[in-house]
MDAnalysis code that builds the backbone (N, CA, C; Angstrom):
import MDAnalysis as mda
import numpy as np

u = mda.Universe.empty(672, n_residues=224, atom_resindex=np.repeat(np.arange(224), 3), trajectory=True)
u.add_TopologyAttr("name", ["N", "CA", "C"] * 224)
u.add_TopologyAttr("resid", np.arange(1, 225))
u.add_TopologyAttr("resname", ["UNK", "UNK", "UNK", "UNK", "UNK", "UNK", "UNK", "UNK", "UNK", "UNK", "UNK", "UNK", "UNK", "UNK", "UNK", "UNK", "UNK", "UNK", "UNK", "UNK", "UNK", "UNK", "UNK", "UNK", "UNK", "UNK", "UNK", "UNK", "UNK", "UNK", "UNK", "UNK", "UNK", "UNK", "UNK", "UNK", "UNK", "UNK", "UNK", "UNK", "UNK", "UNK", "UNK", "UNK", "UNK", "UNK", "UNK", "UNK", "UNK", "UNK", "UNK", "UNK", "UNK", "UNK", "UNK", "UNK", "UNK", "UNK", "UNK", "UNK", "UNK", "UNK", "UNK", "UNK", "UNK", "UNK", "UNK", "UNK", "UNK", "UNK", "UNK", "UNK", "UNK", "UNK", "UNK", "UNK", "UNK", "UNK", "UNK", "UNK", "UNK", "UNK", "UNK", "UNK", "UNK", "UNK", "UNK", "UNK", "UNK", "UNK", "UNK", "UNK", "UNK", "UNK", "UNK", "UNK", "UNK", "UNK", "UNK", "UNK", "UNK", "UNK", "UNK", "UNK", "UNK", "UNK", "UNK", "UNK", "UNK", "UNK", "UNK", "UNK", "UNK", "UNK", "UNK", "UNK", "UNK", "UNK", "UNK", "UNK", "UNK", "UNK", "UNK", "UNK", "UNK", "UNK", "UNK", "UNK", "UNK", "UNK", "UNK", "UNK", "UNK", "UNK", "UNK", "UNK", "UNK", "UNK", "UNK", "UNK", "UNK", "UNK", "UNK", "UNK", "UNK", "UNK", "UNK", "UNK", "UNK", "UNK", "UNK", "UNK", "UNK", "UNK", "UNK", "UNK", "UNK", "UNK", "UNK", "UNK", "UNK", "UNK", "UNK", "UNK", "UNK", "UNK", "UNK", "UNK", "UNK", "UNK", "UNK", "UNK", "UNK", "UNK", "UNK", "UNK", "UNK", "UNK", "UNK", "UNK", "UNK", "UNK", "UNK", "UNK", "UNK", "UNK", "UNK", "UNK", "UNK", "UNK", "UNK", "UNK", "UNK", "UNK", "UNK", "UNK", "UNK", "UNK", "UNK", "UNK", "UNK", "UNK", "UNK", "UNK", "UNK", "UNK", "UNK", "UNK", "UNK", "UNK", "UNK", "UNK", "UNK", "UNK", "UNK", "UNK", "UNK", "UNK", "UNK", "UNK", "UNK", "UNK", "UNK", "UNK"])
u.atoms.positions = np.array([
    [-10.055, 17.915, 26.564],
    [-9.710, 16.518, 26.331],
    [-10.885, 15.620, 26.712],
    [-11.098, 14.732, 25.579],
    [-12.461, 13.702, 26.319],
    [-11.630, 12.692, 26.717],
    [-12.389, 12.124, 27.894],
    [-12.065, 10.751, 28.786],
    [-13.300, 9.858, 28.264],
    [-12.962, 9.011, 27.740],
    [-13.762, 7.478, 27.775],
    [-13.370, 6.761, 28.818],
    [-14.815, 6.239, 29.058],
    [-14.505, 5.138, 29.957],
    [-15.066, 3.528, 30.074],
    [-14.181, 3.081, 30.366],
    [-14.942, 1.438, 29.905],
    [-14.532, 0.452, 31.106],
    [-15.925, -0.317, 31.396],
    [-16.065, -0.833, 32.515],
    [-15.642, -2.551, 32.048],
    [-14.606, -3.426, 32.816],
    [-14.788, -4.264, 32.719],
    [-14.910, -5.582, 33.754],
    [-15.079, -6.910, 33.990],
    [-15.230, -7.774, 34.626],
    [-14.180, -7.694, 35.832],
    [-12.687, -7.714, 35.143],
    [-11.305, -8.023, 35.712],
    [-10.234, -7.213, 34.720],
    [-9.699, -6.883, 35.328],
    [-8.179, -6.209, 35.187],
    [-7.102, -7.079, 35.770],
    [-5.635, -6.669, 34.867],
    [-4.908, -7.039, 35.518],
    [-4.024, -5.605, 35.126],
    [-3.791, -5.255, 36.577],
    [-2.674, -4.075, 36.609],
    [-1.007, -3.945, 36.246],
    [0.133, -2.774, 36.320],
    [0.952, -3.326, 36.184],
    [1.741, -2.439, 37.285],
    [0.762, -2.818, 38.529],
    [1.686, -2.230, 40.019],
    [2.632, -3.455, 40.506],
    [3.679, -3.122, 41.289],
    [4.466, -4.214, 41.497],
    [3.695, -5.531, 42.047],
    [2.596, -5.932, 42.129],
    [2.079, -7.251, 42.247],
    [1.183, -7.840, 41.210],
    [1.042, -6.814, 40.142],
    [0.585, -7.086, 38.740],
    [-0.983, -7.491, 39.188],
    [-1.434, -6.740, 40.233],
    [-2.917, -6.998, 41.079],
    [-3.906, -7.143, 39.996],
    [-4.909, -8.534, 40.431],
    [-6.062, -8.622, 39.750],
    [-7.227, -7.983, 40.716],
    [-7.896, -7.055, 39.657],
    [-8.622, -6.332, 40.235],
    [-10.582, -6.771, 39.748],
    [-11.117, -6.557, 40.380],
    [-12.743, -7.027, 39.745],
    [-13.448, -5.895, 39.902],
    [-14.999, -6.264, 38.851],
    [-15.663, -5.037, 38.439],
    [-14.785, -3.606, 38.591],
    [-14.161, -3.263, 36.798],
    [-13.323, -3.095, 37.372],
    [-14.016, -0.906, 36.163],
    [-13.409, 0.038, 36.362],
    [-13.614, 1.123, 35.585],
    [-12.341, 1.402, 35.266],
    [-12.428, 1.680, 33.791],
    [-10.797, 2.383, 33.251],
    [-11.138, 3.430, 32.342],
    [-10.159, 4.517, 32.904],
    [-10.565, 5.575, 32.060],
    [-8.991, 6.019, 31.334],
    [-9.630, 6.995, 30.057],
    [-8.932, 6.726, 29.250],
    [-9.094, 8.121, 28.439],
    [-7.383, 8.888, 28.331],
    [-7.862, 10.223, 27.917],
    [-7.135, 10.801, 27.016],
    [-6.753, 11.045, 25.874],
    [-5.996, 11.647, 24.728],
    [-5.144, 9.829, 24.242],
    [-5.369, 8.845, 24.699],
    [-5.272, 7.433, 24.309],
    [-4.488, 7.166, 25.480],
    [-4.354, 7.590, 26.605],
    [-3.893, 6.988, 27.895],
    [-4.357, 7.063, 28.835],
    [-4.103, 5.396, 29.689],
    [-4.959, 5.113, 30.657],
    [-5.087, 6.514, 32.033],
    [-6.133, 7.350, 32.145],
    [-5.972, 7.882, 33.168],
    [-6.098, 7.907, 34.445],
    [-7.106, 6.826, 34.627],
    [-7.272, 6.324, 36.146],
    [-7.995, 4.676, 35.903],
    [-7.365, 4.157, 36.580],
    [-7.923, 2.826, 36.658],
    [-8.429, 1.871, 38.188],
    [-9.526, 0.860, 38.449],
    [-9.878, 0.896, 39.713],
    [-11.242, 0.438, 40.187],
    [-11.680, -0.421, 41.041],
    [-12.899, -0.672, 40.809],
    [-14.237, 0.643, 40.590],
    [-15.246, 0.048, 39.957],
    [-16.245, 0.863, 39.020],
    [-16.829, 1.747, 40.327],
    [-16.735, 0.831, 41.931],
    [-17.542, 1.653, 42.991],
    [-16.332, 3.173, 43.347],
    [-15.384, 2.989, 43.128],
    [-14.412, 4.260, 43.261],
    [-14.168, 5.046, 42.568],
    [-14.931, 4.740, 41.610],
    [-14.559, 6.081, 40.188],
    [-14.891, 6.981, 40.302],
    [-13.924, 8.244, 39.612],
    [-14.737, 9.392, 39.719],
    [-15.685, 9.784, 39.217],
    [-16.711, 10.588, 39.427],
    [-17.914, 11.460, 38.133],
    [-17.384, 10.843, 37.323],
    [-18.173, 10.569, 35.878],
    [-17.748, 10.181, 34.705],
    [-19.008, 10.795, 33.935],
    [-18.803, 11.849, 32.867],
    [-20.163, 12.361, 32.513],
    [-20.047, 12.271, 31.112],
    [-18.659, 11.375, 30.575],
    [-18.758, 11.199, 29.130],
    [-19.296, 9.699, 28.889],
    [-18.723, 9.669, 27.748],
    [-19.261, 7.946, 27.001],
    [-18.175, 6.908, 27.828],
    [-19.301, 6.082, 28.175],
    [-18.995, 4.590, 29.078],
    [-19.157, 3.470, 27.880],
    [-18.427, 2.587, 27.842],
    [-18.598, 0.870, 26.914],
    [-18.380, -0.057, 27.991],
    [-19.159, -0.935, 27.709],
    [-18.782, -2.194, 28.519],
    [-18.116, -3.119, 27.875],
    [-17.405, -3.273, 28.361],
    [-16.223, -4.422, 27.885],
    [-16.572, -5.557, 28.128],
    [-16.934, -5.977, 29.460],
    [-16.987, -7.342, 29.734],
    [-15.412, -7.955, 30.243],
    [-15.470, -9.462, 30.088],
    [-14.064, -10.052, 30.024],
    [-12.887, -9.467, 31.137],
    [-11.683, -10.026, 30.620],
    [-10.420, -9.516, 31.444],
    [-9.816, -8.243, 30.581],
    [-9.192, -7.389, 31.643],
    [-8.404, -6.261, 30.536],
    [-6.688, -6.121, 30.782],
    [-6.250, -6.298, 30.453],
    [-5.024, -7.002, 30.928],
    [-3.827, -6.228, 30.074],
    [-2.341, -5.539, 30.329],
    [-1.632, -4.852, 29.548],
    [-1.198, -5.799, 28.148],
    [-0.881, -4.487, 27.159],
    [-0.435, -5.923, 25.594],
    [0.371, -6.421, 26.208],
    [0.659, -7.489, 25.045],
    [1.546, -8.398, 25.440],
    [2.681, -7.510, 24.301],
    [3.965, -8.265, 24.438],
    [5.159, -7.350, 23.677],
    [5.869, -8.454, 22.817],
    [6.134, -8.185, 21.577],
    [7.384, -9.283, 20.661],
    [8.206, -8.891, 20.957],
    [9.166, -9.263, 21.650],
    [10.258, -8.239, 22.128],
    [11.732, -8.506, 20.695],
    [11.064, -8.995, 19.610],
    [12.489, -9.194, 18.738],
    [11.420, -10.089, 17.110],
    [11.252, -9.082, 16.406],
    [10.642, -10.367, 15.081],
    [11.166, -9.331, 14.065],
    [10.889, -9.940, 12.683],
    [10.907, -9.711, 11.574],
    [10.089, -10.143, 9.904],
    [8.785, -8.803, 10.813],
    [7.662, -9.075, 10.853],
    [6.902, -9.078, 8.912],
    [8.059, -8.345, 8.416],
    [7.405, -8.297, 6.805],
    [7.755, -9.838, 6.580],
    [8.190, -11.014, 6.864],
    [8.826, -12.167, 6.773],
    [6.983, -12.793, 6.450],
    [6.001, -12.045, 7.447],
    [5.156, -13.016, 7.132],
    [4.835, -12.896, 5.446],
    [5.499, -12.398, 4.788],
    [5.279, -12.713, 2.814],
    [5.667, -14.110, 2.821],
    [6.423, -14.469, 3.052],
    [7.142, -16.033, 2.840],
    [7.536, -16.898, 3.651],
    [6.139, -17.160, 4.753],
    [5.686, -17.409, 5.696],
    [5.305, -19.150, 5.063],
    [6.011, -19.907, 5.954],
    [5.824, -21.728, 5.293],
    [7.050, -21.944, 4.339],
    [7.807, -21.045, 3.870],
    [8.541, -21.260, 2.692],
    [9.830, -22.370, 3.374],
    [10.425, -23.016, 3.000],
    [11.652, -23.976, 3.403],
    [11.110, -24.822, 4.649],
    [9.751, -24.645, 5.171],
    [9.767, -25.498, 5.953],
    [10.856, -26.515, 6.769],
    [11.300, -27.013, 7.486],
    [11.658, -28.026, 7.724],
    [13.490, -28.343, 7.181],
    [13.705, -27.491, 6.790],
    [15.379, -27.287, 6.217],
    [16.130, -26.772, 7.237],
    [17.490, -26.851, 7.172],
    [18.674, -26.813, 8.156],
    [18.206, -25.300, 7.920],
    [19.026, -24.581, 9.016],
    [18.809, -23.029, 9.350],
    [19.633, -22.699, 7.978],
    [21.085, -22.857, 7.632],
    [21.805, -22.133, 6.401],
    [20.990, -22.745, 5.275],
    [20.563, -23.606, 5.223],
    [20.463, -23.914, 4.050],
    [18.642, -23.436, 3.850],
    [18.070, -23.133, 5.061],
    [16.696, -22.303, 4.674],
    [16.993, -20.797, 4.653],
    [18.075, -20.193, 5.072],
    [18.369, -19.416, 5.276],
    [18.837, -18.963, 3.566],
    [20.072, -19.628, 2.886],
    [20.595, -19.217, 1.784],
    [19.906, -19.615, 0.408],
    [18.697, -20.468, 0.413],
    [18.302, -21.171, -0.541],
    [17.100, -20.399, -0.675],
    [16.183, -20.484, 0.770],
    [15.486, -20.267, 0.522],
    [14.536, -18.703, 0.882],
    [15.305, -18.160, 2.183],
    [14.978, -16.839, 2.316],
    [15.334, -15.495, 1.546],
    [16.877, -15.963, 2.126],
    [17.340, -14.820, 1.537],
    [17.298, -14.538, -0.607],
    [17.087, -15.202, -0.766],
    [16.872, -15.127, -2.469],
    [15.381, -14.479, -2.317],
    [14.484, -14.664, -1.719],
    [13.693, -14.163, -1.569],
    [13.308, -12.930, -1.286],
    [14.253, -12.838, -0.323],
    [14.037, -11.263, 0.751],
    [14.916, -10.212, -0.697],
    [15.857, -10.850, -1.235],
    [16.446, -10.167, -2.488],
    [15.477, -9.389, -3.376],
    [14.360, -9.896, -3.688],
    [13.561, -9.296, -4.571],
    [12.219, -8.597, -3.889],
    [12.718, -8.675, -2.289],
    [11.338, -7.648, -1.727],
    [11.638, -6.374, -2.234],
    [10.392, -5.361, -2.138],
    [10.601, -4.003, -1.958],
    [10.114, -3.422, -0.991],
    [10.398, -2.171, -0.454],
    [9.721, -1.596, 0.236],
    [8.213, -1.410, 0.288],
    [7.891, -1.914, -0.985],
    [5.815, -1.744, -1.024],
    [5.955, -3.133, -0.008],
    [6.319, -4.290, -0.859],
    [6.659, -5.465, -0.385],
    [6.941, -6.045, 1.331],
    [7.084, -4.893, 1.591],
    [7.976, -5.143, 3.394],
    [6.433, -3.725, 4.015],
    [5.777, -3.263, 3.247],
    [4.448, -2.327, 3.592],
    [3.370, -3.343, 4.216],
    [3.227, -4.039, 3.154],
    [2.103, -4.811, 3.349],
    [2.815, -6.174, 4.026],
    [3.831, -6.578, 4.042],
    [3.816, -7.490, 5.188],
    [4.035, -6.742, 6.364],
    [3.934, -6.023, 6.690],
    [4.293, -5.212, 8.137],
    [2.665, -4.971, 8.433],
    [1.753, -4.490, 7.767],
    [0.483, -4.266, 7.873],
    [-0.162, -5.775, 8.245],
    [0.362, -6.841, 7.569],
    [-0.851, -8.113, 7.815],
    [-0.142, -9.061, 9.427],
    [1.389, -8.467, 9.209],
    [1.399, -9.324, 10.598],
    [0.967, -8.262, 11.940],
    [1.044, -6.838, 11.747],
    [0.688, -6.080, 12.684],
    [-0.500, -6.326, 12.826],
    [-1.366, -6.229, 12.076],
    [-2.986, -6.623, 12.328],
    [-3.046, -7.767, 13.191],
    [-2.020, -9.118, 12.424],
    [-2.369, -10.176, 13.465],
    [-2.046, -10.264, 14.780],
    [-1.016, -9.442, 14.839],
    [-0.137, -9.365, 16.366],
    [-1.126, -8.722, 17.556],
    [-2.229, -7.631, 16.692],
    [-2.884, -7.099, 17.409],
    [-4.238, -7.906, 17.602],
    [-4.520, -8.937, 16.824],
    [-5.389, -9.537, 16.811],
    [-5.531, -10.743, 18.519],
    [-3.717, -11.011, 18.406],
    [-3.872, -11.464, 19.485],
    [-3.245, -11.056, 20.728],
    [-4.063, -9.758, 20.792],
    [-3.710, -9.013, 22.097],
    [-1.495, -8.741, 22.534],
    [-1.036, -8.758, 20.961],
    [0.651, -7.867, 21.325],
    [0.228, -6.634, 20.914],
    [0.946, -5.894, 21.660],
    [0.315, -4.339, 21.069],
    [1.867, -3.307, 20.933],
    [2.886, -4.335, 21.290],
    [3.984, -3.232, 20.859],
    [5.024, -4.739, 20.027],
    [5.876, -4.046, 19.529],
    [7.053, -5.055, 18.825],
    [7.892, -4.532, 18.631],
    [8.865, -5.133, 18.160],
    [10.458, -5.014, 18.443],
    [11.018, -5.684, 16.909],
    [11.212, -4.751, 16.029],
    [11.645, -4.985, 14.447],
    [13.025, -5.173, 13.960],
    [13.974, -5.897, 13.822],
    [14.942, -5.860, 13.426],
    [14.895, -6.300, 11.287],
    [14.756, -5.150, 10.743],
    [14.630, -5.474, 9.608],
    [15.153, -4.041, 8.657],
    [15.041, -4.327, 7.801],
    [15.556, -3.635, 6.584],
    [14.349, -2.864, 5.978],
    [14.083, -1.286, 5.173],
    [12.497, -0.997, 4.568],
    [12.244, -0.456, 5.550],
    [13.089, 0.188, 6.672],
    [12.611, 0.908, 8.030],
    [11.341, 1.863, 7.861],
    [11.254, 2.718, 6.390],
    [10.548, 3.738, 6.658],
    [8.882, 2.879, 6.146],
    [9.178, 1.855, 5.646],
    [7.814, 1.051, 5.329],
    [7.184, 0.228, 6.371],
    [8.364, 0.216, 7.605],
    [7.816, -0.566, 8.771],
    [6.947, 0.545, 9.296],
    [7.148, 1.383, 9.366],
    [7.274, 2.722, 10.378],
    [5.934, 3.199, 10.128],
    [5.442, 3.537, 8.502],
    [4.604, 4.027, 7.899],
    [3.009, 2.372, 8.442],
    [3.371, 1.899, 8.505],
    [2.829, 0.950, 8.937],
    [2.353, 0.341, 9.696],
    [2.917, 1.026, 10.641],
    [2.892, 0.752, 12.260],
    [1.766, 1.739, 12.386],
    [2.296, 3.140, 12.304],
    [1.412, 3.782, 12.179],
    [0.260, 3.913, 11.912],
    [-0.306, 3.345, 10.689],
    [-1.465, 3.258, 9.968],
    [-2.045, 2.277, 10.825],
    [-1.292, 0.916, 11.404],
    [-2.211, -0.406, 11.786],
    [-2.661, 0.029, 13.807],
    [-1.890, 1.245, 14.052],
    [-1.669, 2.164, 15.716],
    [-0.607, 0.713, 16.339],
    [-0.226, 0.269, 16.235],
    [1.049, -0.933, 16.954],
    [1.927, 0.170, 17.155],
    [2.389, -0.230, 18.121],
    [3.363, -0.060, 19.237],
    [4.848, -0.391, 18.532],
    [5.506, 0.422, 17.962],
    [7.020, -0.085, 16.991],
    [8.170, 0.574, 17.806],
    [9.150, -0.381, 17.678],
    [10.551, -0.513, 18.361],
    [11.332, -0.855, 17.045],
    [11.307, 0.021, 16.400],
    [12.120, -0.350, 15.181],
    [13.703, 0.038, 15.481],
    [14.448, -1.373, 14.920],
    [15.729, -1.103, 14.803],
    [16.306, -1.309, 13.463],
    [16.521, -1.001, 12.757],
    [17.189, -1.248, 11.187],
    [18.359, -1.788, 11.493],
    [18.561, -3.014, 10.363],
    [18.986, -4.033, 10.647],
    [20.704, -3.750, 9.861],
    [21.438, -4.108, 10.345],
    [22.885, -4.367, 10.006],
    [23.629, -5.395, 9.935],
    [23.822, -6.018, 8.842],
    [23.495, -7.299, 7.980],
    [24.857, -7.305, 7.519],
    [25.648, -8.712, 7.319],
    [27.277, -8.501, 6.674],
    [27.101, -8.357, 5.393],
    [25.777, -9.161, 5.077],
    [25.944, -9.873, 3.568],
    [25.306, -8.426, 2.723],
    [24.778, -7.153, 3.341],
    [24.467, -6.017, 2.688],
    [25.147, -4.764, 3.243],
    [25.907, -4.828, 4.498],
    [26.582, -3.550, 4.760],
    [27.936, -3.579, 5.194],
    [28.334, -5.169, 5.174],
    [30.034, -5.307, 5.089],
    [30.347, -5.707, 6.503],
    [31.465, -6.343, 6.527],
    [31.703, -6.771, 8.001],
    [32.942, -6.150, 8.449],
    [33.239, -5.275, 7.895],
    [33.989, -3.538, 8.944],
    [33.424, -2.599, 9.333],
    [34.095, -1.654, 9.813],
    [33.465, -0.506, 10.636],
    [33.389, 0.333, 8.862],
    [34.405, 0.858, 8.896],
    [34.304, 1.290, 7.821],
    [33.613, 0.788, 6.367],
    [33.066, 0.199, 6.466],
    [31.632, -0.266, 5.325],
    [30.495, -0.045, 5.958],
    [30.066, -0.326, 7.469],
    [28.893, 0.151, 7.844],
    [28.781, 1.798, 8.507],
    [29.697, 2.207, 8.218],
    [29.436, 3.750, 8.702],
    [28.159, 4.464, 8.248],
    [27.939, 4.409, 6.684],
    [27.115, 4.628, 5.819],
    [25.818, 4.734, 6.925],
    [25.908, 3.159, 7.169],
    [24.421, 2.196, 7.434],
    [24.433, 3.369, 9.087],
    [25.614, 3.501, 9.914],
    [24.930, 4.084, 11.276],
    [24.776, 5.378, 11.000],
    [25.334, 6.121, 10.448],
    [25.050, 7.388, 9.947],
    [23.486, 7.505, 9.350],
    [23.314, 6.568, 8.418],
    [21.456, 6.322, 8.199],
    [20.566, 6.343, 9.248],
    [21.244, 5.562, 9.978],
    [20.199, 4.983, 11.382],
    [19.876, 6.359, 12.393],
    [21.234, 6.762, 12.426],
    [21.026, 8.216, 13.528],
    [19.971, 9.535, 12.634],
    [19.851, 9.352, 11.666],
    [19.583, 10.234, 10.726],
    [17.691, 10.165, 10.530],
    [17.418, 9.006, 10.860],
    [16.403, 8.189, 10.487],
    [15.900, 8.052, 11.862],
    [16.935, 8.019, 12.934],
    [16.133, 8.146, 14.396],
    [15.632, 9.894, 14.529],
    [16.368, 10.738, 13.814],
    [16.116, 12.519, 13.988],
    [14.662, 12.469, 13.017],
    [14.242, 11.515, 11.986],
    [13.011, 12.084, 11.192],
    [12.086, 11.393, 12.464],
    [12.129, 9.941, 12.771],
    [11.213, 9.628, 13.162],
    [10.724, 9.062, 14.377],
    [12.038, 9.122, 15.428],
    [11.903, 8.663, 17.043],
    [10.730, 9.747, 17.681],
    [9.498, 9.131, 18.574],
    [8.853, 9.973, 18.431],
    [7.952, 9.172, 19.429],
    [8.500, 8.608, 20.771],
    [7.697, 7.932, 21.473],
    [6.246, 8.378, 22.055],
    [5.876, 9.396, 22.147],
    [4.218, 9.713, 22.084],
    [3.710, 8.932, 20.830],
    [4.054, 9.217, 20.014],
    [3.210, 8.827, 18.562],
    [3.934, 7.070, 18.428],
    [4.057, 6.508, 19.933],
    [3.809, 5.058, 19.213],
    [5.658, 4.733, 18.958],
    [6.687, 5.839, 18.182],
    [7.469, 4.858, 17.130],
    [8.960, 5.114, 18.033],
    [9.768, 4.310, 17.867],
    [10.832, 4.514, 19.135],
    [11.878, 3.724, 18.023],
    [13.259, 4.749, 18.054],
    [14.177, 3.940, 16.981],
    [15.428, 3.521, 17.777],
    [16.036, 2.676, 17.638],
    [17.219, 2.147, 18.013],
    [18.368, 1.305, 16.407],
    [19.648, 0.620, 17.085],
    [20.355, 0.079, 16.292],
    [19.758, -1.549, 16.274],
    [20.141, -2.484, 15.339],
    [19.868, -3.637, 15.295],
    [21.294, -4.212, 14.254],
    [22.104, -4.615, 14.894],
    [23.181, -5.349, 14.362],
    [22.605, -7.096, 14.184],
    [22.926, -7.690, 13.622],
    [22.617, -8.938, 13.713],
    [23.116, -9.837, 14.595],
    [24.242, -10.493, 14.710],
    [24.453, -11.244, 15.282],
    [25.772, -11.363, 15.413],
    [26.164, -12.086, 16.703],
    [27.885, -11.869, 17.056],
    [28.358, -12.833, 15.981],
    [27.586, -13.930, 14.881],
    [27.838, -15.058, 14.276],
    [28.306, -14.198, 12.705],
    [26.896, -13.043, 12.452],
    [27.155, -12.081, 11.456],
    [28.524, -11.643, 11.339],
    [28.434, -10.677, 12.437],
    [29.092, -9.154, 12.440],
    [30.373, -9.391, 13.649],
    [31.796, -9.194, 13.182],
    [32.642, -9.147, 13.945],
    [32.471, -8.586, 15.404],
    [32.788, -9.426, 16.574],
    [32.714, -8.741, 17.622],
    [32.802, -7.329, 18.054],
    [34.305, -6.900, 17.215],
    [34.726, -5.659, 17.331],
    [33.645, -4.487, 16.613],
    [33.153, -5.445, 15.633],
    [32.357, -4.325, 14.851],
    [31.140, -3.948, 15.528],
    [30.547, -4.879, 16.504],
    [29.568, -5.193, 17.386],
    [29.528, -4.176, 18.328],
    [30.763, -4.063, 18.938],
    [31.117, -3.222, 19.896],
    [31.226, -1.754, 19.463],
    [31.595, -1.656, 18.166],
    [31.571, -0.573, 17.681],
    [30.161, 0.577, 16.936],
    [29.102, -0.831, 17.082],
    [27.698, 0.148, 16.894],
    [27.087, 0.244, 17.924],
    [27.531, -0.584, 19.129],
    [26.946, 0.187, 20.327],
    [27.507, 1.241, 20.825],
    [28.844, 1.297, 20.514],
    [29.220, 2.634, 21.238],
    [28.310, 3.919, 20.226],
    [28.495, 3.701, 18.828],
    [27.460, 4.826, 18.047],
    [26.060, 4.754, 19.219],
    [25.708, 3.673, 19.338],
    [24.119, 3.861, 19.704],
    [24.261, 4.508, 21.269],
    [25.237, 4.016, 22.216],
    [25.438, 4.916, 23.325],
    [25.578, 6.479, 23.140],
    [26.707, 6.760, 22.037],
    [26.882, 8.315, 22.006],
    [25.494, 8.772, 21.346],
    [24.813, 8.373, 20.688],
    [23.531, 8.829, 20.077],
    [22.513, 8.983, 20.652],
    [22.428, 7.942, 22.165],
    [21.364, 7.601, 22.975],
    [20.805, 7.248, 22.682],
    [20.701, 5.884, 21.662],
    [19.575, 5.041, 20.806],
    [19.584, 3.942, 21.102],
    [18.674, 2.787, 21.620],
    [18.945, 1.423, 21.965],
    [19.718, 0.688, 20.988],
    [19.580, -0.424, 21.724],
    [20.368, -1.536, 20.946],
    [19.961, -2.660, 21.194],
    [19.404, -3.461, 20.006],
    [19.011, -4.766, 20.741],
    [19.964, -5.968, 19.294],
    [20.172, -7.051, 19.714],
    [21.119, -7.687, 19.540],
    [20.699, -9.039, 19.446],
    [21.097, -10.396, 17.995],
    [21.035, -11.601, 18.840],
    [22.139, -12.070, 19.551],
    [22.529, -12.037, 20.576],
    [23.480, -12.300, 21.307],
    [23.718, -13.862, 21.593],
    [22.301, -14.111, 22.162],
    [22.593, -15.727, 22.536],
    [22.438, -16.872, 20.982],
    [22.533, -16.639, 20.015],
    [22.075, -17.600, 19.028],
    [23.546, -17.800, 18.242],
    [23.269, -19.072, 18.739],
    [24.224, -19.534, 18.393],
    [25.031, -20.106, 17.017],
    [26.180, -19.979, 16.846],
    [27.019, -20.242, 15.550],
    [26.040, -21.355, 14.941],
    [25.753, -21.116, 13.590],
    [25.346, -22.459, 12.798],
    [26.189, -23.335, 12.887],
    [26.188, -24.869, 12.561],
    [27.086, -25.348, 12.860],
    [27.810, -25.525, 11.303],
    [26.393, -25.219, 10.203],
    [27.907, -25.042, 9.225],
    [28.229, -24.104, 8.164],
    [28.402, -22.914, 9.603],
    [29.641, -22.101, 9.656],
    [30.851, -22.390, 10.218],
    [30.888, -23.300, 10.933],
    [32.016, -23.643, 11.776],
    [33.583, -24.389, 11.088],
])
């Protein structure tokens, strides 16, 4: 196994005081950090050194986006949530495809990494085009495939299909060394009946697959 190692100004660690450290050496071996620490404590190092310079600091995390969105990125500007939502997204998101949800997953991953996020958290539809994508751009994916009323029904029995996919789709491709980690993604308690809510976490408990949720967002008001 080769270790690289790269020297920089400042670190920031992620021991329980999140310690800033100076002149600092990090080494680095099959793509994980193996020892980190100022440059006077390092061990032998007899491979390739880079200087970094600057601060080196852990990614930062999206902990929740829906990231092929950057295709129609500016679109409704400035419109009520339903009515940017029914006018102007979703007619939109209607005629994506999976190439379509490729390359927006590729240009916002690039940017995400551009500004130092290095993992994310996907609640979207085109799972295997997020995935393939992630991959290719090395981002850090928390993909959850998304469970939607207006495409998989607002009973248990209409989304069975959809969790049966999901568990099926976590066996090809959950695979946390290589980066990709799968869970459930229901939409919203505003979406998806409470009960039904309750009923894909228990799938994702018996499966052992996360679950992430919008929980706090609140009812449009005209849904009400």
């Amino acid at each position: 196994m080769t270790t690289s190692r790269y020297l920089a100004d400042y670190a920031i660690t992620c021991d329980s005081d999140f310690s800033l450290l100076a002149d600092v050496a990090m080494d680095v071996t099959s793509g994980r950090i193996s020892w980190i620490g100022k440059e006077t404590d390092a061990p032998p190092h007899p491979g390739p050194t880079t200087k970094l310079g600057g601060l080196v600091m852990p990614g930062l995390v999206n902990s929740h986006a829906h990231t092929p969105m950057t295709l129609v990125r500016g679109a409704g500007d400035g419109l009520p949530l339903m009515d940017w939502l029914t006018k102007v997204m979703w007619p939109r998101e209607g005629h994506m495809t999976p190439e379509d949800a490729l390359w927006g997953m590729r240009l916002g991953a690039a940017e995400m990494l551009l500004a130092g996020v290095t993992s994310t958290c996907e609640m979207y539809l085109f799972e295997e085009a997020l995935v393939e994508a992630a991959q290719e751009v090395g981002i850090r994916l928390a993909m959850t495939p998304g469970i939607i009323s207006a495409l998989h029904g607002d009973s248990f029995g209409a989304t069975e299909n959809r969790i049966t996919d999901i568990a099926e789709f976590h066996s090809q491709y959950h695979d946390p060394d290589s980066l990709i980690t799968i869970g459930f993604g229901p939409h919203s308690a505003y979406d998806l009946p409470l009960e039904l809510c309750s009923e894909i976490a228990e799938a994702a408990r018996d499966s052992k697959l996360f679950f992430t949720f919008m929980c706090a967002k609140p009812k449009p008001k005209e849904l009400n």
